[in-house]
C-alpha angles and dihedrals in degrees: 000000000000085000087073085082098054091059095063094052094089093048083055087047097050099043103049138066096081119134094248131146121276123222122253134192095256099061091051096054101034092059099257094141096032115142119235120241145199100242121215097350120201136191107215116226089252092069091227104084139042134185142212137186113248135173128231098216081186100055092021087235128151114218149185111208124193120203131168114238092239082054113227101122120036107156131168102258098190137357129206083230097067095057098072084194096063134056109194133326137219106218141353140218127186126215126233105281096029091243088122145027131205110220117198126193129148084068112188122174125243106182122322096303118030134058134188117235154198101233138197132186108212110201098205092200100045093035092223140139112224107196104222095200130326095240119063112274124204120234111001111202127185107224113241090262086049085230096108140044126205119199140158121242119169096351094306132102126234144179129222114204105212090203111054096017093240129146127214111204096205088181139044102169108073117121128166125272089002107051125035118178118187098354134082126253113230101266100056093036090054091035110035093028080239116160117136101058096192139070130202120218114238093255095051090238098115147031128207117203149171135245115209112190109188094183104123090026104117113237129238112213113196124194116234105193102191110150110309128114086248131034117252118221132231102203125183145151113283115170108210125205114298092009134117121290134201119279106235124200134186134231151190123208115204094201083191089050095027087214130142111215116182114231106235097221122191092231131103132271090249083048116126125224103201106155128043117190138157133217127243088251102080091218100065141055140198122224128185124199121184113202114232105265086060089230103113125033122202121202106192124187112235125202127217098260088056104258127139099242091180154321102264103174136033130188124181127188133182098212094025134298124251128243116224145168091230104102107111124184115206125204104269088055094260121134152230120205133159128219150147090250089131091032092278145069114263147136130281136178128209142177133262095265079046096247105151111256095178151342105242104190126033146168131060105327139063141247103241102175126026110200100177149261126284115182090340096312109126110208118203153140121252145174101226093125093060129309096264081056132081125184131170114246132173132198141166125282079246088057089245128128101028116186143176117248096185135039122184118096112249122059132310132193120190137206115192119202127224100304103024083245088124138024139199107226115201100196132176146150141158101298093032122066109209116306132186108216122175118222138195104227093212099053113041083232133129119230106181143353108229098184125014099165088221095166095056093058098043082049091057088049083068087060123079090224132169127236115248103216129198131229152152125241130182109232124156084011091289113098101238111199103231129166129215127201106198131202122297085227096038117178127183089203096060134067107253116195115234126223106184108201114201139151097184101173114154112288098007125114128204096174119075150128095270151104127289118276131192104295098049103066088054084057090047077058101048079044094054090061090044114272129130116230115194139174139200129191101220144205106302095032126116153271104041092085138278094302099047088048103042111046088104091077128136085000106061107189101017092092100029094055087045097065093042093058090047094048102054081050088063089049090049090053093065109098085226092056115085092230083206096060112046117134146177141202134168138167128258094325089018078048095053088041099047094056085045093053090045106052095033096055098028099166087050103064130040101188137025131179107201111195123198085330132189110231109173117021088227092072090062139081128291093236107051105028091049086048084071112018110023130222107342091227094052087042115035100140091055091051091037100047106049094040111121095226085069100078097032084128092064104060117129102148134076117276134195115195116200131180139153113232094223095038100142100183101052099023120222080248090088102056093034079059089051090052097046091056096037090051082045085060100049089234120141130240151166127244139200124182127184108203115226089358125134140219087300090042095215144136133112108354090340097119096041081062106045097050096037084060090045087046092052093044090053105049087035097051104027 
């Protein structure tokens, strides 16, 4: 399958040779290539119209604009200049009925996910700010009826009645780094995507809610230097493999009876609860608990009283079940619910006592987005046209009629408005930078483009830029998709150096039909001076079904280093790749795999750029690390054997090594441990810090530095 790569060299030799600019460093980390997007879209309750936040650069005015998707009335609904008290916002939700909007500025972050906000509740009939709370509050969420509004402010929750002005205060224990209500801890929030803790029934009569105690939940103190004569430290609970975790309770808030009742769940004392969700019926809820090992998750129905009624839904995995948004209940207390059940992802529906009726979707591929049903229709993204490839389908409850909603080749993600009538479609490849297209469901037809980020692509035809090209090739006996961007001057006669880019953690894909991102213009760069980058999707990543994807298990980094390495054998094999100058660099699990490939293969690279790197699997979170590899006391030869402190003695090849000092995802820690056993072993190596600076390592000129370094260190030791 490696041929495949011969047979692009005459297109590179034909396109190229124009006098055209070259990029710099500069123009990948100041935003000169950076997409447009549609900011905050929402689909009004008519059907017929949807909005999106958008900024004036010109008036310096902030904006919500509403448009109909056939196009004939966009209008401004509402601008931060008619509210005198307000001088801009940051984002907007509306509530049920779309009599009010909550407007949210004075943003700080909190992790990844969450941020902290001023917010405002703006009544459009009365034409009136209502003030939420002066401090910044966390998740901010409208109740069903939009009378009511739920946050989280120092670790309590509260309602805000819209009507009367009064606020409700559900909780009084939270304190910071021991009691959490209605907000997830970091580990569940990183891990879980959870954020909003807490869940509103349909009739706006009760909250459930969970309870996160970090008391026993080491804590992780990180040093922010600023200014000052003596660091400051961040600290925060960070449970690491095989520690405590939070324990983690559930609860349901009466608002007529302003009572708090726990929910006695069947589940230990170590169980997640990573998912709350009620029913359509408002006097039930759904909640899902996940035993530590991650292996069997548990979905129980919940009355309104609090008591556990029954387990609906089962789900058992050898390696570790998957937690999704993708449970759906429909009216007649039926569900939809995805697994991997068959060996690959797809949609089920089962009945109210949650006996299976049928399997929807089947075949190899997998199901990657549920949308939602309409009058029987289901509506989702699948993989059925290759796995670097995602396209918007829709078929019967009965898995009949399938049909594509989409056509082009490269990846498509929908948002359907009301009544399912319309969709946005986000669409890009490799040709085509990201695009907002609306389409008419029924008919397959598209009514108008919204975003086409045309300047962005008559700016890159200034540029004298290479094609990055897909593939398969079979390495290790699996056929692993990769892609290749080779030289601007590409010549078969000469010796080209080779720089191979992955990630490759369990589940993830760097290799598919879309537009750049970041890192490749910084290869377009490394190309234009005659380097060939190149990337492969190994063994553990997604999208080609549950065994594919979870083969790494229990031994995170043997099999993914394994196919870099032979990978980068079959490169050096090509008459036109300098088998003596072959790299390879990557970013946290790239990280992790590039100083495994590296030490473990050290005649085959010469060079090799570790980025916040993970470099033993017990420096890292509960969640994530025992999903793998399971407890490190039950498993110390899979944490032990694939380290890469473990083979510090063999290091021959050049290594940068790159961290942030407040990265609070992949600790310092981690890189602090690489130095200690390369110095141990008497082995030299480069080093880069970023002071303050998290997992992205970014800010200010942050990122020009940081890639101009990486971009020295590569043309100087490669």
């Amino acid at each position: 399958m490696i041929k495949h790569i011969l047979n692009i060299v005459s297109v590179f030799v034909i396109i190229h040779g124009f006098a055209q600019k070259k990029i710099t460093v500069k123009d990948v980390t100041n935003g000169e290539f950076r997409l447009e997007y549609l900011q905050e879209i929402q689909h009004l309750k008519n059907g017929k119209e949807f909005s999106y936040f958008e900024f004036d650069r010109v008036k310096r005015e902030t904006k919500i604009v509403v448009d109909s998707y056939e196009g004939s009335n966009k209008r401004v609904l509402l601008s931060a200049l008619e509210i005198p008290e307000l001088n801009y916002f940051e984002f907007y939700k509306f509530n049920a009925n779309e009599s009010k909007v909550l407007l949210g500025l004075d943003q700080k972050q909190r992790y990844r996910y969450t941020s902290a906000a001023i917010c405002y509740v703006y009544d459009f009939k009365k034409k009136q700010l209502i003030t939420v709370n002066t401090e910044r509050i966390f998740t901010p969420t409208f109740s069903p009826d939009g009378n009511k509004l739920s946050y989280v402010l120092g670790n309590n929750l509260y309602v805000l009645d819209l009507q009367t002005e009064k606020t409700i205060k559900i909780t009084n224990d939270g304190i910071e780094n021991k009691i959490i209500n209605g907000l997830a801890d970091w580990v569940y929030e990183e891990e879980f995507e959870l954020i909003e803790a807490f869940k509103w029934n349909t009739s706006s009569t009760h909250i459930a809610y969970l309870k996160f105690d970090e008391t026993n939940v080491k804590e992780y103190a990180m040093p922010v230097y600023g200014n000052s004569n003596y660091p400051n430290y961040q600290q925060f609970k960070y449970p690491k493999a095989g520690e405590s975790n939070s324990k983690v309770s559930a609860y349901l808030f009466s608002l007529k009876e302003n009572k708090s009742t726990i929910i006695n769940l069947e589940k230990g004392e170590n169980d997640y609860i990573p998912r709350l969700q009620w029913t359509r019926n408002s006097n039930k809820l759904s909640i899902q608990t996940l035993n530590r090992k991650q292996d069997s998750l548990e979905v129980y129905t919940v009355n309104s009283n609090g008591t556990v009624e029954k387990l609906l839904y089962s789900e058992v995995d050898k390696a570790y079940v998957e937690i999704t948004n993708n449970l759906t209940f429909l009216l007649d207390g039926t569900f939809i619910k995805t697994n991997e059940n068959d060996g690959f992802r797809h949609l089920y529906h089962y009945s109210k006592d949650g006996q299976l009726i049928n399997q929807i979707t089947k075949g190899e591929w997998e199901v990657t987005n549920f949308y939602g049903v309409k009058d029987g229709v289901l509506y989702f993204q699948s993989t059925e046209r290759g796995s670097t490839e995602r396209h918007i389908c829709s078929i019967t409850l009965q898995g009949k009629n399938k049909k594509y909603l989409t056509t082009l080749k490269g990846e498509h993600n929908a948002d359907f408005n009301a009544d399912y009538s319309f969709f946005i479609d986000s669409f890009s490849s490799l040709e085509t930078p990201l695009e907002y297209v609306v389409k008419k469901t029924s008919k397959n037809k598209n009514v108008r483009t919204l975003l086409s980020n045309v300047k962005l692509k008559k700016k890159l035809n200034q540029y004298n830029l290479s094609k990055k090209e897909l593939g398969v090739v079979k390495v290790n006996g699996s056929e692993l998709n990769y892609w290749i961007i080779l030289p601007t001057d590409f010549d078969t006669s000469k010796k080209h150096p080779v720089l191979l880019y992955q990630y490759g953690g369990p589940g993830s894909q760097t290799v598919a039909n879309t537009w750049n991102n970041y890192n490749d213009y910084w290869h377009q760069l490394l190309v234009s001076k005659g380097y060939i980058v190149a990337c492969l999707d190994g063994r553990g990543t997604g999208f080609k079904g549950r065994n594919f994807k979870k083969q790494t298990q229990n031994e995170l980094g043997k099999l993914e280093a394994e196919d870099q390495i032979a990978f980068a054998k079959l490169l050096s094999k090509r008459s036109y790749v300098d088998a003596n100058r072959i790299g390879i660099w990557g970013w946290s699990y790239g990280g992790f795999n590039a100083l495994n490939a590296v030490l473990k293969a050290n005649t085959v690279f010469k060079t090799a750029i570790a980025v916040a790197p993970v470099t033993h699997w017990k420096f890292y979170d509960t969640i994530y690390t025992e999903r793998f590899l399971g407890m490190p006391q039950k498993n110390e030869l899979g944490y032990n054997y694939n380290s890469p402190l473990e083979y510090a003695d063999n290091l021959k090849a050049n290594l940068l090594l790159v961290h942030g000092t407040a990265d609070d995802n992949v600790h310092l820690q981690n890189t602090l441990a690489m130095i200690a056993a390369l110095t141990q072993a008497n082995k030299q190596f480069d080093l880069a810090l970023y002071t303050d600076k998290n997992h992205g390592i970014y800010g200010g000129n942050t990122r020009f530095q940081l890639y101009t370094k990486m971009t020295n260190y590569i043309l100087e030791k490669l």
